[in-house]
C-alpha positions in Angstrom: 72.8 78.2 -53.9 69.7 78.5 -56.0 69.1 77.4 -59.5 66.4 79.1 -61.4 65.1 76.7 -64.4 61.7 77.2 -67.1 59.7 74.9 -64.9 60.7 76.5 -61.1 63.5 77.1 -58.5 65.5 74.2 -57.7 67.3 75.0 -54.1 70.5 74.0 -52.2 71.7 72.0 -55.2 75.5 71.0 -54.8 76.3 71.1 -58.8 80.2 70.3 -58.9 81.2 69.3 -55.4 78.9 66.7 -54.4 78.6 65.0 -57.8 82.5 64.3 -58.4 82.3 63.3 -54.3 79.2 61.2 -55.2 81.6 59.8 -58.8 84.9 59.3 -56.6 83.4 57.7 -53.6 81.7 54.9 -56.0 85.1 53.9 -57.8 86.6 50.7 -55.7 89.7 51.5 -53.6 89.0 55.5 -54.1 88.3 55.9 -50.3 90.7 54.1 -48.7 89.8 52.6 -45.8 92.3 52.6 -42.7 94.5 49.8 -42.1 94.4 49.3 -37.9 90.4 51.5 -38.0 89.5 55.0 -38.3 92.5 57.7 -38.4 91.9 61.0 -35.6 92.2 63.5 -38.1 89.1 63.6 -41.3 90.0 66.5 -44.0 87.9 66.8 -46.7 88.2 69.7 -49.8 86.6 70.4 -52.3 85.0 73.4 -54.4 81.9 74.3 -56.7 80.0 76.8 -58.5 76.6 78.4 -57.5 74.0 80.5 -58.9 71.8 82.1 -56.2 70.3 85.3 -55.2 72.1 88.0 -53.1 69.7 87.5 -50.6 67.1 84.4 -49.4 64.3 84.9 -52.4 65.6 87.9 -54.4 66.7 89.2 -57.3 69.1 89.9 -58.6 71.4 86.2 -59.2 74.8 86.2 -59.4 77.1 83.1 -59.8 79.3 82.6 -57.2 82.2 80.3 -55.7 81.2 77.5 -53.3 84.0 76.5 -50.8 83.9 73.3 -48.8 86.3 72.5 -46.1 85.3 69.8 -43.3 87.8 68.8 -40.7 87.2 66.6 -38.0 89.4 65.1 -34.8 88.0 61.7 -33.7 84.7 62.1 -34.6 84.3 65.2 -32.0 85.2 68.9 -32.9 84.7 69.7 -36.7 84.9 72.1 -38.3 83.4 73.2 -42.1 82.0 75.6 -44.4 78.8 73.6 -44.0 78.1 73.2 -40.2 80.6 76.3 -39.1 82.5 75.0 -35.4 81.3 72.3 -33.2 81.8 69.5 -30.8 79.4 66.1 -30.6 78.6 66.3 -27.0 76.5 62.8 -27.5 78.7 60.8 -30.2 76.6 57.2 -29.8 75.4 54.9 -32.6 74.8 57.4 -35.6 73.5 60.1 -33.4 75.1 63.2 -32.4 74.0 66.3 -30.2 76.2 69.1 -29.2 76.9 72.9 -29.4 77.9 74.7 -32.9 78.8 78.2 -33.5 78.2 79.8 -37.2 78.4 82.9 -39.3 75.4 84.9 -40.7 76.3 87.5 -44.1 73.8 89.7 -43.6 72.3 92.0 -46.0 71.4 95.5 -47.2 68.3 97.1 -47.6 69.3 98.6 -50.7 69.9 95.0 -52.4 66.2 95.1 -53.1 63.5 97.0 -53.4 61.4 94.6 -51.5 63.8 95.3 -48.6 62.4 98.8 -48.3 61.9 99.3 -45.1 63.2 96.4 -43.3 66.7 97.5 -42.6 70.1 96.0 -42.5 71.0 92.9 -41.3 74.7 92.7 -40.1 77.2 89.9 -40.3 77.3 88.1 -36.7 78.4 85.1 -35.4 75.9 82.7 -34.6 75.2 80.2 -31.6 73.2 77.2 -31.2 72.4 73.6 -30.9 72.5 70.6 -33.6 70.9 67.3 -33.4 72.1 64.7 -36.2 71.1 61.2 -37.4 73.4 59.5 -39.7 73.2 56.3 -39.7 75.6 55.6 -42.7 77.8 57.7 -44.8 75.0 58.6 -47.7 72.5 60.1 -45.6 71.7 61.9 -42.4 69.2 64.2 -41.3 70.2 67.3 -39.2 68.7 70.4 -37.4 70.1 73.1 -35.6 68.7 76.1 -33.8 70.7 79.4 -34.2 70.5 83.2 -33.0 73.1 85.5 -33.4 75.2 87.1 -30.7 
């Protein structure tokens, strides 16, 4: 998603979804913890509004829906509009390292002008690696490497 504002370009902002999640998780008793330790199944839902380009640094904008869906089993396979499908091969002290498979949209050279020439793009699925540090629940750093199939 990308905001545009008077003084620049403000990227990957989560305006909705992550600030009621931010709100909710501060009230006391709002999580829940489990009784007898961590359930197998994590679901999480949730929904926003974004404002971005139709393609990475281009114009035009347009305002869009922002689905989030993250399920988890035991801290293993998950899946999520954020990461796409994967399984934590290495699942040890805030670290996790395993496989993921994505989705790329694609687009049109006719979006833009200043795709003249470049071509299409098609939507593919996507295969790669992740590597994540999360040593608590309000941060974690991440990178994955992708190429589509």
């Amino acid at each position: 998603m990308l905001l545009t504002f008077a003084g620049g370009t403000l990227r990957y902002v989560w305006l909705f979804a992550m600030a009621l999640c931010f709100a909710l998780a501060a009230l006391p008793g709002f999580a829940g913890e489990a009784a007898a330790g961590k359930p197998d199944w994590d679901i999480s839902v949730g929904g926003g509004v974004g404002y971005e380009p139709r393609f990475a640094f281009g114009e035009p904008h347009r305002v869009t829906p922002i689905p989030y869906l993250d399920i988890s089993w035991r801290d293993r396979f998950y899946l999520s509009t954020e990461d796409g499908l994967g399984y934590n091969v290495i699942h040890w002290s805030g670290f996790n390292l395993g496989p993921v498979l994505d989705w790329s949209d694609g687009r049109r050279e006719r979006a833009s002008s200043r795709l003249s020439g470049f071509g299409n793009v098609e939507p593919a699925p996507q295969a790669g690696v992740f590597a994540e540090y999360a040593p608590s629940d309000l941060w974690r750093l991440y990178v994955r490497g992708k190429r589509s199939l």
